[in-house]
N, C-alpha and C positions, 0 to 999 in steps of 0.2 A: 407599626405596619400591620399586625395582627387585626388593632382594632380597626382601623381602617378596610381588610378584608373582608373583617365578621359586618362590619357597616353597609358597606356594597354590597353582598350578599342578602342582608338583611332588605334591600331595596326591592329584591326580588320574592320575597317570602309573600305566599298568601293568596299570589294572585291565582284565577283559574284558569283552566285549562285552556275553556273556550276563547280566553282572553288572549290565550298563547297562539292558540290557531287563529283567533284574527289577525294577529300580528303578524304568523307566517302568514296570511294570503295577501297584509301589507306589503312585507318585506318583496316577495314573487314579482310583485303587482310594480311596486315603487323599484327594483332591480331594472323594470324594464326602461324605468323614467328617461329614456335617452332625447327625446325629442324635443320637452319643452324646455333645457338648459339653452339647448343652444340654435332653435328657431331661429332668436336674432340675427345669428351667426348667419343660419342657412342662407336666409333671404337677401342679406346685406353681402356675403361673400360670394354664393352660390347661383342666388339668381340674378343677384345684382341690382336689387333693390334700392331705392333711399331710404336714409335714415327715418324719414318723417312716414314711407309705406310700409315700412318694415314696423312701425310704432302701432299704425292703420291697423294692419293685420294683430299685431297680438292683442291690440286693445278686442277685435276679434273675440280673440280668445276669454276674453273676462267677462265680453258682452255674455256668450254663452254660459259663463261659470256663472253669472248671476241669473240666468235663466234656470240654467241645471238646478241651482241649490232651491230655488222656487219650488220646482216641479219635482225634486227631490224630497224635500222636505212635506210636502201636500201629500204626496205617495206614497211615503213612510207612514204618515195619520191615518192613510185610506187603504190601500196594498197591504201595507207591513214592511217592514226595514230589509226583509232576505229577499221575497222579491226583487226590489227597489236594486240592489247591489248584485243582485244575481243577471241580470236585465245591462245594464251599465256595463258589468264587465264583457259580458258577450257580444253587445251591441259596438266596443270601441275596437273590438278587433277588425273588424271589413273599413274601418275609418283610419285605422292606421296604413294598411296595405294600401288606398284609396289617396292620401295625403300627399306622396312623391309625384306624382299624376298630374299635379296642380302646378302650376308654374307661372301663372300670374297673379297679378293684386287680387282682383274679384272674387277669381273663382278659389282660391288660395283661402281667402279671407272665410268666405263662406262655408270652406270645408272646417277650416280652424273651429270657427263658431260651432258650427255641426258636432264636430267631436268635441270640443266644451261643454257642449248642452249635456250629449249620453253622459261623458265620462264625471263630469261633476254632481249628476242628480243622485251618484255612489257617497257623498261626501257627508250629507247630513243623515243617512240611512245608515251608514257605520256608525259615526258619535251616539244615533237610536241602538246599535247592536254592542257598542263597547259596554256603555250604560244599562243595557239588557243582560247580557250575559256574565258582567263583572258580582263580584260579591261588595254591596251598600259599603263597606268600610275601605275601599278598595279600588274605589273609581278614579280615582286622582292618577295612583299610579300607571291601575289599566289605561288609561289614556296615554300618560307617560310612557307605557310600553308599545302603545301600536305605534306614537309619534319615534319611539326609538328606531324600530322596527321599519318604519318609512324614509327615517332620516341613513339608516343603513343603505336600505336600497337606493337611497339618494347618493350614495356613495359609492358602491358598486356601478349604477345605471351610469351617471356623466363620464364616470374615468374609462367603462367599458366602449361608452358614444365617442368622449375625444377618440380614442383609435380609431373606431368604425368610420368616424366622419371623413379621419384621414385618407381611409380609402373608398367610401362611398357613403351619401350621406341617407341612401336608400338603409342602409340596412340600419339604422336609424332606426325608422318609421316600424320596417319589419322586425325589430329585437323588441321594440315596445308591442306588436301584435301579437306576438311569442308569448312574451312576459302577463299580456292580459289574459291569453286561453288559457295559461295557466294557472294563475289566479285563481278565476273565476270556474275553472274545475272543482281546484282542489273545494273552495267557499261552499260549490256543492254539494259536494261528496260527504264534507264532516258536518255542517249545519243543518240538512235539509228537513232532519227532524228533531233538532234538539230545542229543548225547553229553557231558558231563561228565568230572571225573578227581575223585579220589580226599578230595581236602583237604589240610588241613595233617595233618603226620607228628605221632606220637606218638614218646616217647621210650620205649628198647626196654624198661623198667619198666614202662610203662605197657601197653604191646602185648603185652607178657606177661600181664598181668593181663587184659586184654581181651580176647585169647585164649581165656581162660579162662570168656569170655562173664561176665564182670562185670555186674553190674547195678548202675544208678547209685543206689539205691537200698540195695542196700552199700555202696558208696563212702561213708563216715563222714564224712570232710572233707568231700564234695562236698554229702552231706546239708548239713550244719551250713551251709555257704556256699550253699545253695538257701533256709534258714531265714531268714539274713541279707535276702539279694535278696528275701523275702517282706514282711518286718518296712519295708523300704527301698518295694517297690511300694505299702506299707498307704500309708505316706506321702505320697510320689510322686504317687499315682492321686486325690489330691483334686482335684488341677488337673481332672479329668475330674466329677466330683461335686460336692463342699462349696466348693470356690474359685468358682464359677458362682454356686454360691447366697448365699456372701457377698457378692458383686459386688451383686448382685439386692437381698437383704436389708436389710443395711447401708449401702452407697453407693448402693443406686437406680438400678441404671446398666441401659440398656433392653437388649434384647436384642441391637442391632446395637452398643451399646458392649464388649458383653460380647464380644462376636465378633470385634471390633477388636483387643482384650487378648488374645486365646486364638490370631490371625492373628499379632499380634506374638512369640507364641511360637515359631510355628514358622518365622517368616525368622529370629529371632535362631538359631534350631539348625540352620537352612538353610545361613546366611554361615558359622558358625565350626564346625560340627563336623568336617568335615574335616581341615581345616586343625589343628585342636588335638589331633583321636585321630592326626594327622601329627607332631604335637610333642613330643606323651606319648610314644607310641610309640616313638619315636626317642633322648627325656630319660628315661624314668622307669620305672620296675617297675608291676607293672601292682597292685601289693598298695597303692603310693601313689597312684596315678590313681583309684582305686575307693573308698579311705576320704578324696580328700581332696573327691571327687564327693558323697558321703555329708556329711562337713560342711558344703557351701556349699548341699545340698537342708535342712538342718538350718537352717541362718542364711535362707536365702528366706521361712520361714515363722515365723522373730522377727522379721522385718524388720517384717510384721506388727503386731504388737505395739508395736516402738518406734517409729512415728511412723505418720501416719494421710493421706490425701490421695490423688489419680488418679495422681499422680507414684512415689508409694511404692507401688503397684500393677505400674507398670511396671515397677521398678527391683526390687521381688521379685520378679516373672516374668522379670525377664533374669537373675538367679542361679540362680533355679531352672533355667533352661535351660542354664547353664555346667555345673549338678550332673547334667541329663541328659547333658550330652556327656562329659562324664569319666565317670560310672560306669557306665551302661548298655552302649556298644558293649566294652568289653572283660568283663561280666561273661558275653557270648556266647562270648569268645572262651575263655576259661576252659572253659566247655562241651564248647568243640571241640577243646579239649588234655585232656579226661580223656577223652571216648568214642570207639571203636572204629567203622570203617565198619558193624558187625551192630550195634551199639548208640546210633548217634549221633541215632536219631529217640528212643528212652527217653530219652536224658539231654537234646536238646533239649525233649521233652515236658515234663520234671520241671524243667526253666529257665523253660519258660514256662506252669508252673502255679505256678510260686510268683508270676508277676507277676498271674495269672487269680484265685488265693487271695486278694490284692489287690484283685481290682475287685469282691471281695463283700464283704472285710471295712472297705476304705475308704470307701464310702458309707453303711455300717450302722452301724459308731463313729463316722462322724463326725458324718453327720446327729442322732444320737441324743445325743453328747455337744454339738454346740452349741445343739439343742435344750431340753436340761435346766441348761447349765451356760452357755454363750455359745461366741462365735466365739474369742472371746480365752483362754480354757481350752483350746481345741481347738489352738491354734497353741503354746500352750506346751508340751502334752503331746507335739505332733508333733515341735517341739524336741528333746525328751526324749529322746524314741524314737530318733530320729536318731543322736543324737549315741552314745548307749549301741550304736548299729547300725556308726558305726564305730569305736569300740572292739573291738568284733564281729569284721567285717573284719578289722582291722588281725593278732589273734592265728591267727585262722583261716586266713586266706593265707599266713601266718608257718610254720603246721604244715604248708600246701600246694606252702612252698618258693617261691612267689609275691612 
């Protein structure tokens, strides 16, 4: 038990300060997350949506994320990364107050997209400031700790929203407006003047090539492994869309159940992420941590399938959250071992537009395929997908030396 203490502990040694406070302005920020768990929810229960407008609207939402992460990432190169995030968070607050307002398809859709665009051009401007302000030996985890630190307030925000919805689904929109002036206060108060270093090194092949002002976009491999991470988010990103609505559907489970289930995600990724990107890290190449992340996101959503009950609920959502901690914080890190300090807002941009690609195309196949065919086709094909994703992996990082 001891060693196991000094272990987990040992996962937090080292890291800096400023890594800490970006994580609180994570935590503030991701606390407020109440609105996009359970969107589905709103417009299917609330306004009384179809399944297929309700898909409309949040693919909406991804249209924008792959805009944001565009003009996020272009911003970060040109602005700087505090700007960039400074801007974002204060700009999503009048859009949250502004979203209850909305109560049709159109104008509903367009608001979604709207607050997509600000609030995601935040996302590749962070991965520039995690990587800025971390100490070179130390990025893996720093990453690991703001995703901790997000996945907390992912756990706080939907279990504090199931109540809220319960009683109005206004204060929703208004706890995530809260959540963001907070935020983005505090991001300026301690940042506004502090200095940074450089990141982790590249190796002198790579700095040559980067040098050469590379664009990740050339980068062949790095494409192909952003395709990957695309095909993995489609998947992945149900927890945020179609998993809500089978809950709802299928099991009947009210709003504040659903919230319980979506809370318990993020302590299960709270307690162990550290500690196992501490283990990985230390045991394993990072081309097996990512395809074996990839498998166990694949198996969460057969689990589905073979057996049925509240129990097998929670017991796929605690896999799926082992498949977030293994694959996700190192497929950042991959990121920040191919690009160059002139280039690392493009290639973080194009890392998180393949997960933004994701939050348009996983609510639009999926709502549409369990609408026409059932919930039960949709989890097998996401199976599919999965598993053909690490095969994917596996050859890809193979040519990347990984």
């Amino acid at each position: 038990m001891k060693d196991f203490i000094r272990l987990y502990l040992e996962a937090y040694r080292g890291l800096s300060t400023p890594a800490w406070m970006l994580a609180l302005v994570m935590l503030i920020n991701r606390s407020g997350a109440m609105v996009i768990p359970f969107l589905g929810v709103y417009m299917v229960n609330h306004l009384h949506f179809s399944l297929q407008d309700t898909g409309t609207v949040l693919s909406c939402f991804g249209l924008g994320a792959v805009s944001g992460n565009f003009l996020g990432g272009w911003l970060s190169d040109k602005a700087g990364h505090f700007k960039v995030q400074l801007v974002s968070l204060f700009l999503t607050v009048p859009m949250f107050v502004l979203l209850p307002q909305l109560d049709a398809v159109l104008p509903l859709a367009i608001g979604v997209f709207t607050l997509s665009l600000i609030s995601e051009t935040f996302r590749p401007a962070n991965s520039v400031s995690v990587a800025y302000y971390s100490k070179p030996d130390n990025v893996v985890r720093s990453f690991s700790l703001n995703r901790m630190a997000m996945n907390l307030g992912f756990s706080i925000g939907p279990a504090l929203g199931g109540f809220l919805a319960a009683i109005s689904y206004r204060f929703l929109f208004y706890g995530n407006a809260i959540a963001a002036l907070g935020s983005g206060l505090l991001f300026y108060f301690y940042f506004r003047n502090l200095k940074g270093n450089a990141g982790p090194k590249q190796n002198p092949a790579e700095e040559q090539t980067d040098e050469a002002g590379r664009s990740p976009y050339r980068d062949l491999p790095y494409v192909l492994f952003s395709l990957l991470c695309c095909v993995f988010a489609i998947c992945f990103l149900q927890l945020l869309s179609t998993l809500p609505l089978y809950y709802r559907t299928v099991y009947q489970l009210s709003e504040t159940q659903i919230g319980i289930i979506l809370a318990f995600s993020g302590v299960v990724v709270f307690s162990l992420e550290m500690l196992m990107v501490h283990i990985a890290e230390r045991n394993f190449t990072v081309r097996t941590v990512i395809v074996a992340g990839t498998v166990l996101c694949a198996f969460s959503f057969l689990i589905l399938n073979l057996a049925k009950g509240i129990p097998v609920l929670y017991f796929a959502m605690f896999v799926l959250c082992l498949a977030e901690i293994l694959a996700m914080p190192f497929m950042a890190t991959i990121t920040l071992k191919r690009s160059s300090l002139k280039k690392r807002g493009a290639y973080m941009a194009l890392n998180a537009l393949s997960f933004s690609i994701g939050h348009v195309f996983s609510p639009f196949l999926g709502t549409r395929i369990a609408g026409a065919f059932g919930f039960e086709v949709l989890w097998w094909g996401t199976t599919a997908a999965l598993t053909m994703t690490a095969i994917g992996f596996f050859f890809v990082m193979k040519r990347m030396r990984l």
